[in-house]
C-alpha positions as CSV (number, residue, x, y, z in Angstrom):
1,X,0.0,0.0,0.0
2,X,1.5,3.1,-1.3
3,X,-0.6,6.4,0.8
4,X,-0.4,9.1,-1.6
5,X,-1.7,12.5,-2.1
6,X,-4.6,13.8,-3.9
7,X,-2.5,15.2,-6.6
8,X,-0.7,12.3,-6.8
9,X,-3.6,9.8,-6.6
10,X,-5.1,11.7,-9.5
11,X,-1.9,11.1,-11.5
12,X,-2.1,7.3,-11.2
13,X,-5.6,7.6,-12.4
14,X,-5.2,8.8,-15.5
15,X,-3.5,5.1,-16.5
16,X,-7.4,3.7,-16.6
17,X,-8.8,2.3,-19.2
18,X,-11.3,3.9,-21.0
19,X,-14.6,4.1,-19.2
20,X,-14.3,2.4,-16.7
21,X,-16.3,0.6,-13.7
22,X,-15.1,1.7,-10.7
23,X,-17.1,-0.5,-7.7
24,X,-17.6,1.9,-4.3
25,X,-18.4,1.1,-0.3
26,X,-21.7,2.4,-0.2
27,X,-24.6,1.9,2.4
28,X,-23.4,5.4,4.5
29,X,-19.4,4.3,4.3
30,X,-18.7,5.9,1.0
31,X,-15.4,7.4,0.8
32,X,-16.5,10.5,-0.8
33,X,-13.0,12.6,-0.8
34,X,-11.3,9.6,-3.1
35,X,-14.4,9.2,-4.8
36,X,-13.8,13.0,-5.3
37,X,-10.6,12.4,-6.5
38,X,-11.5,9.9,-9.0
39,X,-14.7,11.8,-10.6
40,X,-12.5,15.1,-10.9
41,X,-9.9,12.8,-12.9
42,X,-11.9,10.6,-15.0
43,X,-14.3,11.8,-18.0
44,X,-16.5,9.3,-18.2
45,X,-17.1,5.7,-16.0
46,X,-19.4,3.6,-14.8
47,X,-20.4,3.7,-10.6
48,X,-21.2,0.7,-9.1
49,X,-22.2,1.3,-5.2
50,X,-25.0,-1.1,-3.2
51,X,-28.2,1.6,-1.5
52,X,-25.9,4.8,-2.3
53,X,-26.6,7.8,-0.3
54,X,-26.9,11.0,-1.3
55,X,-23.8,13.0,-2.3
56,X,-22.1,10.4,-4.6
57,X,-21.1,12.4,-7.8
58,X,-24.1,12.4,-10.2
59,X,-23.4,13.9,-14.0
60,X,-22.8,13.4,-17.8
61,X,-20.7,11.0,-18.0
62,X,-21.3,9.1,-15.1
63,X,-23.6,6.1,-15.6
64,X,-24.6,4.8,-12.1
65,X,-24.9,0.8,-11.6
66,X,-26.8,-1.5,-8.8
67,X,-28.5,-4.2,-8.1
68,X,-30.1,-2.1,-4.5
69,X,-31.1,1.5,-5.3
70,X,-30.2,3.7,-2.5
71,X,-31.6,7.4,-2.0
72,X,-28.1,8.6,-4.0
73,X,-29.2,6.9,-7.2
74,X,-33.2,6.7,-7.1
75,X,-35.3,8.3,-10.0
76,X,-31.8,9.1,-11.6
77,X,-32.4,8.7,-15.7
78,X,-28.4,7.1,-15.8
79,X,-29.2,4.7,-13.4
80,X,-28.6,1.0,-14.5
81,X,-31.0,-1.7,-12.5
82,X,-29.4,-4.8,-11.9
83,X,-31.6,-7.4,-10.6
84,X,-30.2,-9.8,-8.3
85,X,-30.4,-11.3,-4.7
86,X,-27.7,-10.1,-2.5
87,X,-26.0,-13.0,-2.1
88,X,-25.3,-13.6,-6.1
89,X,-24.1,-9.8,-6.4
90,X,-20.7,-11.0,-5.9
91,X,-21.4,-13.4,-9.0
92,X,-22.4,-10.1,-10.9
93,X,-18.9,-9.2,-10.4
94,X,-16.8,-11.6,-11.1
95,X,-18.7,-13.2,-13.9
96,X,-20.6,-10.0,-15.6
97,X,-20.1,-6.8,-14.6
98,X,-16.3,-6.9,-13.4
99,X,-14.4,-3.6,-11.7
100,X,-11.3,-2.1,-13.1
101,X,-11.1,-0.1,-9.8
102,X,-12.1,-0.5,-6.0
103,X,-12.4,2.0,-3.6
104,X,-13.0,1.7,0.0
105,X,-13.4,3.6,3.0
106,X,-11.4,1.9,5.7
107,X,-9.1,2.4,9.0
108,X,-5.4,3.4,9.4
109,X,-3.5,0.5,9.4
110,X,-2.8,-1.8,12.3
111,X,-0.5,-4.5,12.2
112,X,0.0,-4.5,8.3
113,X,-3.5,-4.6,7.8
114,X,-6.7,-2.4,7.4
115,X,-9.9,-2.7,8.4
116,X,-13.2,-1.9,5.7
117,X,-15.0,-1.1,9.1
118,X,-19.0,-0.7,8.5
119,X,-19.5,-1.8,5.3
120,X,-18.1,-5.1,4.3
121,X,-20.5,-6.5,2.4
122,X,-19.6,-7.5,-1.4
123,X,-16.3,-5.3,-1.4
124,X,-13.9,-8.5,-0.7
125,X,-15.7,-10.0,-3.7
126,X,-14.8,-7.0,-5.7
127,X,-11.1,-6.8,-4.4
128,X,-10.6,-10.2,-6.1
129,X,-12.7,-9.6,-9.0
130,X,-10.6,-6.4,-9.4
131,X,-7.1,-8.3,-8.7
132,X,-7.8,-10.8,-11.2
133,X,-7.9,-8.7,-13.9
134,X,-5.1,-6.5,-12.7
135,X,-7.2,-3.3,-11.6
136,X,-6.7,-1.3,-9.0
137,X,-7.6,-0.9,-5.4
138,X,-7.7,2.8,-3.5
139,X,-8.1,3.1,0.1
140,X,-9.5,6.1,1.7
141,X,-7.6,5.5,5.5
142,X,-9.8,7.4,8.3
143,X,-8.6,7.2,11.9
144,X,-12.9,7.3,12.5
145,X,-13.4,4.6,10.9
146,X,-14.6,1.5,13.7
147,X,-12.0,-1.9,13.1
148,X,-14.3,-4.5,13.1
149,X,-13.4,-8.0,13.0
150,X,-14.2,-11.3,10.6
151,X,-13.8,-10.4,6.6
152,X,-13.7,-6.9,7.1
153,X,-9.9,-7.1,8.1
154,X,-7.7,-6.8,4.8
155,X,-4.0,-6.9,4.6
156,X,-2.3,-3.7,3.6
157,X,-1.0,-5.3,0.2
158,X,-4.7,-5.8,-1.1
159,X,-4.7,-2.0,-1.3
160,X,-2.3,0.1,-4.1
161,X,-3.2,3.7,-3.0
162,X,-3.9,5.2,-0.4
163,X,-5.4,9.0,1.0
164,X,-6.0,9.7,4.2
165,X,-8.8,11.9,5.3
166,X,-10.1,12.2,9.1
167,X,-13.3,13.0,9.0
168,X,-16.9,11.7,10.7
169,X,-18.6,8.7,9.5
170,X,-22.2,9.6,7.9
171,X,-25.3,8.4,10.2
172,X,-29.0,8.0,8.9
173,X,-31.0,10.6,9.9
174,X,-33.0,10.0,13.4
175,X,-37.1,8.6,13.2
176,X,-39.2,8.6,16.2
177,X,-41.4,4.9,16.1
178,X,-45.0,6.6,15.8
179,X,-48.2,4.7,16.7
180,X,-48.5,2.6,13.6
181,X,-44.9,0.8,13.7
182,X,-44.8,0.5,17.3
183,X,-47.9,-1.5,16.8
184,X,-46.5,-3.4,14.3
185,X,-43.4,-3.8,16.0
186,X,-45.6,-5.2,19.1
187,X,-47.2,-8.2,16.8
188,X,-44.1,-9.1,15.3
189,X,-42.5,-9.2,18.7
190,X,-45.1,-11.6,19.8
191,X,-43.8,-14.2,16.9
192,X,-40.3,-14.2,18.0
193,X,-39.8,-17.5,20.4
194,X,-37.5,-17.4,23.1
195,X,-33.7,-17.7,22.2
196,X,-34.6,-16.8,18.2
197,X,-31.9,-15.7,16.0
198,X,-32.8,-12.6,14.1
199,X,-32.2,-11.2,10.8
200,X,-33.9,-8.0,10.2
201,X,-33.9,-5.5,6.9
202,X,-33.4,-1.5,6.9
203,X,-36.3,0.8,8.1
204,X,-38.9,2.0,10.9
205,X,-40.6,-2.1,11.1
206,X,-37.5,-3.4,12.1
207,X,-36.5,-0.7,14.2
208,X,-39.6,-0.9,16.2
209,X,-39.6,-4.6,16.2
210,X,-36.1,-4.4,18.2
211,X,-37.9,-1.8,20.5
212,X,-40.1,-4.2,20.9
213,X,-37.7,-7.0,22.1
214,X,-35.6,-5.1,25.1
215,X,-37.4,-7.4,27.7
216,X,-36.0,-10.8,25.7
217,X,-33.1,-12.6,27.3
218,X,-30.4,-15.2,24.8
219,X,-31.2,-13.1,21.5
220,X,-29.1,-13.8,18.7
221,X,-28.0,-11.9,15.5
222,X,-27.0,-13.0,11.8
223,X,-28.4,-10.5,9.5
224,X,-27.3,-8.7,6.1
225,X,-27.2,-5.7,8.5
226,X,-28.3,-4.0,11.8
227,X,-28.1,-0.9,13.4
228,X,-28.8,1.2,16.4
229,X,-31.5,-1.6,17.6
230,X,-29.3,-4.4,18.3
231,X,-27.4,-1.6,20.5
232,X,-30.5,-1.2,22.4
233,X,-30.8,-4.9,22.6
234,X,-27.1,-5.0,24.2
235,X,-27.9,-2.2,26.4
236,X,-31.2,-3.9,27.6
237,X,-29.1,-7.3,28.3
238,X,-31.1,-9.0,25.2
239,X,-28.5,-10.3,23.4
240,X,-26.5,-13.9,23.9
241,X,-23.3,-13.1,25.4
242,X,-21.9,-16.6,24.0
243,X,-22.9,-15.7,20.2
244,X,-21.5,-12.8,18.1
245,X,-23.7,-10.5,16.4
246,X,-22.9,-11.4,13.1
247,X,-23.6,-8.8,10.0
248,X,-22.5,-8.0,6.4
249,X,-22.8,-4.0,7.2
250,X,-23.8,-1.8,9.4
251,X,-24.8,2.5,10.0
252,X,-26.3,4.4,12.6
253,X,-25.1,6.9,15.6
254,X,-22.0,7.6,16.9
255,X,-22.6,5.6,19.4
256,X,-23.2,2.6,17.2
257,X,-19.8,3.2,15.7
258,X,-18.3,3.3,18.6
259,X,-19.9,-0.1,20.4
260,X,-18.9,-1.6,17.1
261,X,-15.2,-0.8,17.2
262,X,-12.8,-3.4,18.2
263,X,-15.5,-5.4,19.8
264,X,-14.6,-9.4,19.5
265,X,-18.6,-9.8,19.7
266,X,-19.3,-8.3,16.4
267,X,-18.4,-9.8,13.4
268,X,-18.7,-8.8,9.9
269,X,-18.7,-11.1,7.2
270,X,-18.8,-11.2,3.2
271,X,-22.2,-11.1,1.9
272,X,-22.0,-14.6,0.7
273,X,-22.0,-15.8,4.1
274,X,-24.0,-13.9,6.0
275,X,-26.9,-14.3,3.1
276,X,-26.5,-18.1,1.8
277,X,-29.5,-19.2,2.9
278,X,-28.0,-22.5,3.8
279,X,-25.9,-20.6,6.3
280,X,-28.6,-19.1,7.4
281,X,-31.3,-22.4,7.9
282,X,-28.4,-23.5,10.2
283,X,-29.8,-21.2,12.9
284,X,-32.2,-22.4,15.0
285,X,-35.3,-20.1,14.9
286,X,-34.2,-18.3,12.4
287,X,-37.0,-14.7,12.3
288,X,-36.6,-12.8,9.1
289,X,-38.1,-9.8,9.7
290,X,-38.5,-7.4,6.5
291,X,-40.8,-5.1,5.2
292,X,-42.9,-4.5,1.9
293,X,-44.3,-1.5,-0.2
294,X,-47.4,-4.0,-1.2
295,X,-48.6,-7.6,-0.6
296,X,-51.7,-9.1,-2.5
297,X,-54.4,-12.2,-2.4
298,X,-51.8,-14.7,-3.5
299,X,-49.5,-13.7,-0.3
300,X,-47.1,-12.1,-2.7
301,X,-44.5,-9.3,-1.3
302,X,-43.7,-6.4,-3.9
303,X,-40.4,-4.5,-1.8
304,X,-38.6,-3.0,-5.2
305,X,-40.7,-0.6,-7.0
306,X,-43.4,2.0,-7.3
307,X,-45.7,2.1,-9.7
308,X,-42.9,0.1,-12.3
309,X,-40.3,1.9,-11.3
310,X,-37.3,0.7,-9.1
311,X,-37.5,2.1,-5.5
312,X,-34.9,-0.3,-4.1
313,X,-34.2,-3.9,-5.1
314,X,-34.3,-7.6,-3.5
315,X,-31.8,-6.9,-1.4
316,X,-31.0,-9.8,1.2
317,X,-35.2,-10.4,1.6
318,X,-35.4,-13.0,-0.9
319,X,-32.3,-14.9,0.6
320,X,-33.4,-14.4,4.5
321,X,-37.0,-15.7,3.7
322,X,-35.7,-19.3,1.9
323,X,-33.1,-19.5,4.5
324,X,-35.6,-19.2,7.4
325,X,-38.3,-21.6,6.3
326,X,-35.4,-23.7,6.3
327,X,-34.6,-23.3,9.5
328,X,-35.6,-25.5,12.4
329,X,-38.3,-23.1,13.8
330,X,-37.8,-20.3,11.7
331,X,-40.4,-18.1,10.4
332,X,-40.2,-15.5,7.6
333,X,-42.3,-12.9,8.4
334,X,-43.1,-9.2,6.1
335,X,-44.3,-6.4,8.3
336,X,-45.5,-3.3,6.8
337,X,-48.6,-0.6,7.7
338,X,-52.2,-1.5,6.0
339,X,-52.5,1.5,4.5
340,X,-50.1,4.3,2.6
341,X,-50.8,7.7,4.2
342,X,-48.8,9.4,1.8
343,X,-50.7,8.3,-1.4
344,X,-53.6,7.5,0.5
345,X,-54.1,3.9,-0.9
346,X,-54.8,0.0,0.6
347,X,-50.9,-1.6,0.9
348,X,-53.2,-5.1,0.1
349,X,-54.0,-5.1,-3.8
350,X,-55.7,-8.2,-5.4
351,X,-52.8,-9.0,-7.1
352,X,-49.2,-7.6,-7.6
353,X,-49.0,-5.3,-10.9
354,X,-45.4,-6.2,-11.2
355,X,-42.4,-8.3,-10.2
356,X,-42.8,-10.0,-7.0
357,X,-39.7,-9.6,-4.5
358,X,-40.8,-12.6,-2.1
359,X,-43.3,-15.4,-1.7
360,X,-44.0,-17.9,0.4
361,X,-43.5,-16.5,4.2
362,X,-44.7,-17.7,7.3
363,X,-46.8,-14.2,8.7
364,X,-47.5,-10.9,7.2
365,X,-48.0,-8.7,9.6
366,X,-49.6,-4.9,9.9
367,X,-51.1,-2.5,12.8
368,X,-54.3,-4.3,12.3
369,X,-53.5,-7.9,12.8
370,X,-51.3,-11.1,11.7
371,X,-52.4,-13.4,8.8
372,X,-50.9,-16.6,8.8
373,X,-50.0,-17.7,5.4
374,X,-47.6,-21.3,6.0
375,X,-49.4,-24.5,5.8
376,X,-52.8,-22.8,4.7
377,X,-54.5,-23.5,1.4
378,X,-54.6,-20.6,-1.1
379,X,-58.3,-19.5,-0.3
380,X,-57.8,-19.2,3.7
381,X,-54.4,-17.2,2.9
382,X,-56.6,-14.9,0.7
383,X,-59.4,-15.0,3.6
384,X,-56.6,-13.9,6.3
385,X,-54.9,-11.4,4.8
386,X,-58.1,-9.7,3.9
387,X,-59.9,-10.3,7.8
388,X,-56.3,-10.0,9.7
389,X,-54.2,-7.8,7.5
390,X,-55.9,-5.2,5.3
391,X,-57.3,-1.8,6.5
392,X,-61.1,-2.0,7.2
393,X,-61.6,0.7,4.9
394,X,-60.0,-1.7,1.8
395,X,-61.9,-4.8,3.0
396,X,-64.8,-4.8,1.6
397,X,-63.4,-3.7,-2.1
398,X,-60.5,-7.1,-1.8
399,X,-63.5,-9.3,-1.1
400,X,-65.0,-8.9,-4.1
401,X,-61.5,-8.9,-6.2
402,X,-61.3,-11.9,-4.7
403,X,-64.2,-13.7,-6.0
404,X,-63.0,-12.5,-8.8
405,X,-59.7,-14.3,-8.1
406,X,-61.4,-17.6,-7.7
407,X,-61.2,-16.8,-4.3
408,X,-64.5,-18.1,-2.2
409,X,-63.9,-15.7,0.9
């Protein structure tokens, strides 16, 4: 590892080929002065980053890639969809879409080696895809930065350049559970057995299901990612001293950043780990907690877009939900309001307009009930979601869609 200046990283730059892909940490560990850097330097290339925050450089001659749309890249009309579960993205980069350069936002170095901190995720995947094909790797080295253990700990020779840049690590902004998720959170709560293993996705359901859990004892963690809940799960003496919490990423306070930091009960490991969903139906009741932006009649979960156009992506939900109903007392469960306030609709439509994200879970879940879909027939599934799930105020309207469904509710 060679740490260099910003004049002098931009010199190495300009040996890139032309346009190239140039894979980033993303989630809320982008490394946005070398990221800086590189976009002052190079014309035109292609930006690969997983749920990219706002900030990342967005212009002619920058086509944005990813397989999870992030607030950075959403309605943007460069953007490049890739659909994919998580746990194949680092497929996507080794087979299809492979990096001629890496960057990552990681610590100073300890002992000859680095760590990539709060985002691990699918950047060891890209180090090799990028090594095999003799790209580059930059570091951006911040003294902030939390070392955190597992596959987030990279020898200083995986890196070529090097900047350093102390500044503070990005947090997602604050939200207060209102009435509606903590009443969600509640039910969910109620389907967690005693000494479950969680796995829980980004947003206020899963943060209010964790607020929900403080009182547990012997909780365990493998998940894509987690944030300032499991914290409160530590604080609360939830957790299972004898098992680390075990993610792929992770962002939220200072204080988060801080628990994380040299702490041998965290571990962070490479996305295909953390989301095989053998690995994952290893774990003894296994709850998969996501959420949804629609369900419908045939117990169908849309999570990606909006009206046909990406919000998101797959993310790990498709991967979580498999590996839970494959674990010995697992349950997959989708949690999400009855009703959108904002565009003042049902969240329970007949059927799904477009692509479905996942199928087949154990419980959906909303403020105004559970509806249990596993080991029901299709009509009773229909029947619950309908009597347990939907909004009163949409009930009467899915009741006769589905009769029309060949559904006798």
């Amino acid at each position: 590892m060679r740490v260099v200046s910003e004049a002098q990283l931009t010199a190495a730059l300009a040996a890139l080929p032309d346009v190239p892909r140039v894979v980033v940490s993303g989630n809320f560990a982008t490394p946005h002065r070398a990221l800086d850097v590189l976009d002052k330097a190079v014309a035109e290339y292609r930006l690969f980053a997983l749920n990219a925050q706002p900030g990342i450089p967005d212009r002619d001659g920058v086509t944005l890639e990813t397989p999870f749309v992030g607030a950075g890249m959403r309605g943007r009309p460069a953007l490049r969809y890739f659909p994919s579960r998580l746990s194949l993205v680092p497929q996507l980069l080794k087979q299809t879409l492979p990096p001629d350069i890496v960057i990552v936002h990681t610590t100073t170095p300890v002992d000859g080696t680095v760590s990539l901190g709060t985002e691990v995720n699918i950047l060891p995947a890209a180090i090799e895809a990028v090594r095999a094909r003799g790209g580059t790797v930059i570091a951006q080295l911040n003294p902030r930065m939390p070392y955190t253990y597992g596959d987030a700990v990279l020898p200083c020779d995986e890196i070529d350049y090097a900047i350093e840049a102390d500044e503070p690590l990005a947090s997602p902004a604050a939200r207060a559970v209102d009435e509606v998720f903590g009443e969600i959170g509640g039910r969910v709560a109620e389907l967690v057995p005693e000494a479950a293993t969680l796995q829980l996705g980004i947003g206020a359901v899963p943060d209010a299901v964790l607020a929900a859990l403080t009182g547990r004892r012997g909780i365990g963690v493998w998940s894509e990612m987690f944030s300032d809940g499991v914290l409160g799960l530590e604080r609360a003496g939830a957790l299972d001293v004898d098992s680390p919490v075990t993610a792929s990423f992770v962002f939220g306070s200072p204080e988060l950043y801080a628990w994380v930091d040299r702490n041998p009960r965290v571990r962070l490991l490479r996305t295909e780990k953390t989301n095989d969903p053998a690995l994952i139906a290893r774990h003894s009741r296994l709850v998969s907690v996501n959420s949804a932006l629609q369900v419908d009649l045939y117990a169908q979960a849309n999570a990606s877009r909006v009206r046909g156009v990406i919000y998101s992506g797959f993310g790990g939900q498709t991967d979580f939900v498999v590996g839970a109903l494959h674990s010995p007392g697992g349950r997959a469960i989708i949690a999400l309001p009855s009703w959108h306030p904002k565009a003042d609709v049902s969240t329970v439509v007949p059927r799904l307009a477009g692509p479905v994200t996942s199928f087949q879970h154990s419980y959906l879940v909303s403020e105004q009930g559970t509806a249990t879909v596993w080991g029901h027939d299709a009509a009773e599934q229909a029947r619950q979601i309908v009597d347990r799930f939907a909004h009163p105020d949409a009930r009467a309207e899915l009741r006769e869609a589905a009769r029309d469904l060949g559904f006798p509710l």
